[in-house]
N, C-alpha and C positions, 0 to 999 in steps of 0.2 A: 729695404726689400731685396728676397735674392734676385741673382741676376737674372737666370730662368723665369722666376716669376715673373719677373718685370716685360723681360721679353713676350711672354706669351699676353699678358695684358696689352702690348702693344700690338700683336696682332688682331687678339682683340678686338681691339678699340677699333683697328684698319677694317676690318669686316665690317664692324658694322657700321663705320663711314660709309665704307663702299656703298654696302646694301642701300644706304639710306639715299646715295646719291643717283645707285644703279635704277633703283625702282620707276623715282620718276623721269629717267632716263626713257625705260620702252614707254612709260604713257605716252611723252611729246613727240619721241623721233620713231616708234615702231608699233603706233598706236593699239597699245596695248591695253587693256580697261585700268581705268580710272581708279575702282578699290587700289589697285595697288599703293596709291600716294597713302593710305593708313600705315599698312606694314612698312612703307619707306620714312614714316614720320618717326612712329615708333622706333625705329631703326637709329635713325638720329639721337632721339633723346636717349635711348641705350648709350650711344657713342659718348655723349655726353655727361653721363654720368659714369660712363667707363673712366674718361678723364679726370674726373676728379677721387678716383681712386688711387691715383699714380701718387706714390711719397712726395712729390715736391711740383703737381701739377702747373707749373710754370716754366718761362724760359727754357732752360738747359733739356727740361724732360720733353716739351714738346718740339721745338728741333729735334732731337733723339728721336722722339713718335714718326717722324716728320720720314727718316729716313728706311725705315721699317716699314711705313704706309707705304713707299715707293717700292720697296721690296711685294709685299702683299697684291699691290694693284697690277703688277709684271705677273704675277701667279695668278691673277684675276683674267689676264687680259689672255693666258695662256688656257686656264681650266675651265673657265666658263666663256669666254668670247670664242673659243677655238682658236685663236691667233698664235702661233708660234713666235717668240720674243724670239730677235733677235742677237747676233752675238753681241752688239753694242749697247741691245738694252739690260743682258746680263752683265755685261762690264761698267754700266752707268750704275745697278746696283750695290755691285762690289764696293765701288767709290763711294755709294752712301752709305754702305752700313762702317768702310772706312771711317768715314766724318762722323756718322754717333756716335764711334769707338771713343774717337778721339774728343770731341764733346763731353761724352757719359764718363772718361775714364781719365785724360788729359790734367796734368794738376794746376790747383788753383794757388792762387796767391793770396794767403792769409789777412784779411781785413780788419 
């Protein structure tokens, strides 16, 4: 899969983690109605079947996800929570999409 592609799958996939976690988020802690846990299930099961679209939906891709997720949830915690990230949680990103680089792109030893 190209790289682009893959990348934007992994956002993705982070979205609708997020969504799926966000929703019933405001029911419990900002009592917010109830419906919402449908569009937060559906939300889920989207994520999960976004995952098994990834070429090789295991190990090596989901760390890789892993790192992307952290990148998306910093953009979450900025666009939709209103919270201004921090210089150290942009620099703790950096270092993850470092570590997928080097995961996703790193060479392997032939088996």
């Amino acid at each position: 899969m190209d790289l682009f592609k893959t990348f934007g799958l992994f956002v993705i996939t982070a979205l609708a983690e997020i969504v799926g976690c966000y929703l019933p988020y405001l029911w419990l802690k900002q009592g917010k109605p109830i419906w919402l846990l449908l569009p937060a299930a559906l939300s889920l099961a989207l994520f999960a079947w976004l995952l098994s679209l990834h070429p090789t939906a295991a190990g090596r891709v989901y760390a890789a996800y892993g790192g992307v997720y952290i990148g998306v949830a910093i953009l979450w915690l900025w666009l939709v929570d209103k919270v201004t990230p921090s210089t150290t949680d942009w620099v703790g990103v950096a270092v993850c999409f470092v570590g997928m680089a080097i995961i996703m792109f790193g060479p392997r030893a032939s088996t």
